[in-house]
Structure formats: C-alpha cells, structure tokens
C-alpha positions as CSV (number, residue, x, y, z in Angstrom):
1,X,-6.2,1.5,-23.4
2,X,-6.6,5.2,-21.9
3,X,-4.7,5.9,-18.5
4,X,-7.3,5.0,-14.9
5,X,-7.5,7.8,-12.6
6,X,-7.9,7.3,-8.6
7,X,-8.2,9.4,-6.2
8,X,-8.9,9.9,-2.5
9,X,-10.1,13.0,-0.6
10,X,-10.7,13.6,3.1
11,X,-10.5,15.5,5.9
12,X,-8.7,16.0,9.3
13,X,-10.8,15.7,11.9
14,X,-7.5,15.3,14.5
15,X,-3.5,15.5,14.8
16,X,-3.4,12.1,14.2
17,X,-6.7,10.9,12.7
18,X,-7.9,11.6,9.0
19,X,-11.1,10.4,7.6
20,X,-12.0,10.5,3.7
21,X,-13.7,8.6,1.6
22,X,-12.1,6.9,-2.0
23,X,-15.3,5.9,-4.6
24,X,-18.3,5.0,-2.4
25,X,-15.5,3.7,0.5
26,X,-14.8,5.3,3.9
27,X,-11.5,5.0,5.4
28,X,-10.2,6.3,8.5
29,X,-7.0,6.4,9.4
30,X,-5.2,7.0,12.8
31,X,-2.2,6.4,14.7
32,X,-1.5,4.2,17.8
33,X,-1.0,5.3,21.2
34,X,2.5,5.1,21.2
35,X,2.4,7.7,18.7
36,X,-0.2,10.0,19.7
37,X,-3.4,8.7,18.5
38,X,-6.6,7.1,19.8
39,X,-5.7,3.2,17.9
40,X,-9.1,3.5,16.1
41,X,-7.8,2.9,12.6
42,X,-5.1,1.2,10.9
43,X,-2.4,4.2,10.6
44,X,-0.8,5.5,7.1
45,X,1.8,2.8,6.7
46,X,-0.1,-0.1,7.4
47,X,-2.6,1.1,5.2
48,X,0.2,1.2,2.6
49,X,1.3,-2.4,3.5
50,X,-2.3,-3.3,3.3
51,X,-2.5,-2.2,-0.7
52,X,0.8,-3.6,-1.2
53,X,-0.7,-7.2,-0.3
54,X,-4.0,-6.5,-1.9
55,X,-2.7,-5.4,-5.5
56,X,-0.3,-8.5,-5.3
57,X,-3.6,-10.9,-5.0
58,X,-5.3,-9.2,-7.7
59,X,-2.0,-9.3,-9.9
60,X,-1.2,-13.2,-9.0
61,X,-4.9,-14.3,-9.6
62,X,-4.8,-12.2,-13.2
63,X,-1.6,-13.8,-14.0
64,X,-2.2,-17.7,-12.9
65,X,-5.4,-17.3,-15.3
66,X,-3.6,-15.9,-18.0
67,X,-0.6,-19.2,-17.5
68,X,-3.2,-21.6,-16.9
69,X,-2.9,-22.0,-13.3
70,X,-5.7,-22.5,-10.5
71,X,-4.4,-20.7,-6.9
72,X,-5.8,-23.4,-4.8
73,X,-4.4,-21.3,-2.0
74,X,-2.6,-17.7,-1.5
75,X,-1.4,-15.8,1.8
76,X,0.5,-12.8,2.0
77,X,2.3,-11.0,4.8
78,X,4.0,-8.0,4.1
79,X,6.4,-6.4,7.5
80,X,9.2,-3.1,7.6
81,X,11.1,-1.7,9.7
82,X,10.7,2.1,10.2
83,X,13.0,4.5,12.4
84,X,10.8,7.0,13.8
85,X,13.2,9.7,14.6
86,X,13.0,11.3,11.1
87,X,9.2,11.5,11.4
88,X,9.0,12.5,14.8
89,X,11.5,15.7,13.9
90,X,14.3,14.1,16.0
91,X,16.7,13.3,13.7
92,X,17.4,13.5,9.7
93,X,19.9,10.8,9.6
94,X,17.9,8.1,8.1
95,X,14.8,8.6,5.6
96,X,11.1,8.4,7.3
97,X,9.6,5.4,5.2
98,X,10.6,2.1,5.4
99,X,14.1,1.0,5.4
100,X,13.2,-2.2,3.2
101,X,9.9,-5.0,3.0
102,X,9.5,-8.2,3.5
103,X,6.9,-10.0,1.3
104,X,5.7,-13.4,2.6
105,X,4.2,-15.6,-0.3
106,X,2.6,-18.5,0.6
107,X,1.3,-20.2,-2.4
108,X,-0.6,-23.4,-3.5
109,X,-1.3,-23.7,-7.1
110,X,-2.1,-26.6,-9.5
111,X,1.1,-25.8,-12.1
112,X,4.3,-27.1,-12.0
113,X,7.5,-25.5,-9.9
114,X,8.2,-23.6,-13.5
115,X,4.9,-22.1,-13.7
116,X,4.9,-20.7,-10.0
117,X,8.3,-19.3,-10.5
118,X,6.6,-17.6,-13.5
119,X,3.8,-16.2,-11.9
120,X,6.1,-15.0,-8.7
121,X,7.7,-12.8,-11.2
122,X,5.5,-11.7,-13.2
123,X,3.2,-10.6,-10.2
124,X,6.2,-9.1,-9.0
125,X,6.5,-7.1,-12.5
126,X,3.0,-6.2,-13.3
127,X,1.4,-5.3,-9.8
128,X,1.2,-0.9,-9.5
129,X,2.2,-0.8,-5.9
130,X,5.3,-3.1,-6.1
131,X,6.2,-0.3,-9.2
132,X,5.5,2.8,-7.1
133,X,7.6,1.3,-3.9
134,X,10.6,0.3,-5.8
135,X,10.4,3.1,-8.3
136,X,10.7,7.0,-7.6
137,X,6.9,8.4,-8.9
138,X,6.8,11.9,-9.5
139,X,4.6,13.7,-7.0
140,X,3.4,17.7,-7.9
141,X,1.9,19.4,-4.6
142,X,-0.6,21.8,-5.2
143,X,-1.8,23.8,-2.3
144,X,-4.6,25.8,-2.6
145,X,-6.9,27.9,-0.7
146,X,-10.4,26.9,1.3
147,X,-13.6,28.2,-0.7
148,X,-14.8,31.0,1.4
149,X,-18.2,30.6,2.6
150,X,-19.6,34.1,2.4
C-alpha cells in the first residue's frame, strides 16, 4: 500500500488565533485569556490532545473487529501538564510540550479480559499519533516567500 499524505494549510488572522482549513474542514484555533487570546477555539495543544483521542477510537474499533470483539462502550480522556515558561520566552529549563500524558481508557467490550488486554496494546502500537508522541518524527522547515501580487 502507497504512503497517505495529509496536510493542513491556513492563515493567521491574529497573535494568537489561526484559521485554515484540512480537506473540506475549517478549524480555528486560538488561545485562552490567560494566554492572550479571545477563548474562541480550542488552542494548539488541545487540539493535539483531541487527535490523540480520536486516532485511538479509530485504532481500537479497527482492532476489536479484526480480534473478534464488539466495543459495547469506549471513553477516552487524555490530560498533561505543560510549564509555560519555555513558551512564553521566560525560561529554557524545561522543554515547551508536555512533560508526560495521561490516557484514560474506559472500555466495555464483549471479549474476555485476554482479548481487551490485546486490543489495549495493539491500539497502543498501531494508532499514528501515539507513534509520533512517543517517537522523534523528522520535521524539514521550508520557508518561503509570499507570491507577489503585481
């Protein structure tokens, strides 16, 4: 099977709030008050927590089918601390993502103790964003210059 590309463009329309759009989806992401925005969005991190917890549903409901198991019932709650201080320019002692997550599964299948223990880790194992969070991903920057409009 040939690689999947995704993307997501947008634009700045603030300091603190960025709007783009990913396939035929709009997001819009701000900050809170506390940290200079307008609280009209869900902010970067969140947003990241948010896919963390939605690729681990799409995982565990791929892997139950392919064990045999129904999910009668599956909640997720994903929580991190972050210092600000590295973010915010006022310190560079600590590192400016998360210092470690905590991922809530609450689970209600049909299989037996074995099979959830299974799927828990194989979920764990298949799902992208658990890869890319516990795994350095290579990341190229490539600036370039606005089209001029003359």
């Amino acid at each position: 099977m040939s690689n999947l590309n995704f993307s997501f463009k947008g634009t700045s329309t603030s300091a603190t709030k960025f709007e783009g759009k990913t396939r035929q989806f709009n997001l819009v992401i701000d900050e809170p008050e506390a940290l200079g925005g307008n609280d009209s969005a869900a902010n970067p991190v969140e947003y990241l927590l948010a896919g963390y917890a939605g690729c681990l549903n799409v995982v565990y409901n791929l892997v139950a089918q392919e064990i045999g198991i129904k999910i009668n019932q599956l909640d997720i709650s994903i929580n991190g601390d972050i210092n600000p201080e590295k973010f915010l320019g006022i310190s560079d002692k600590e590192r400016a993502g998360f210092q470690s997550l905590n991922v809530f599964v609450e689970i209600e299948t049909n299989g037996t103790h074995e099979q959830e223990q299974q799927l828990i880790a194989t979920a764990k194992d298949r799902c992208p964003v658990n890869d890319n969070l516990a795994n350095p991903t290579p990341i190229q920057y490539l600036i370039t210059q606005p089209i001029s409009k003359n």
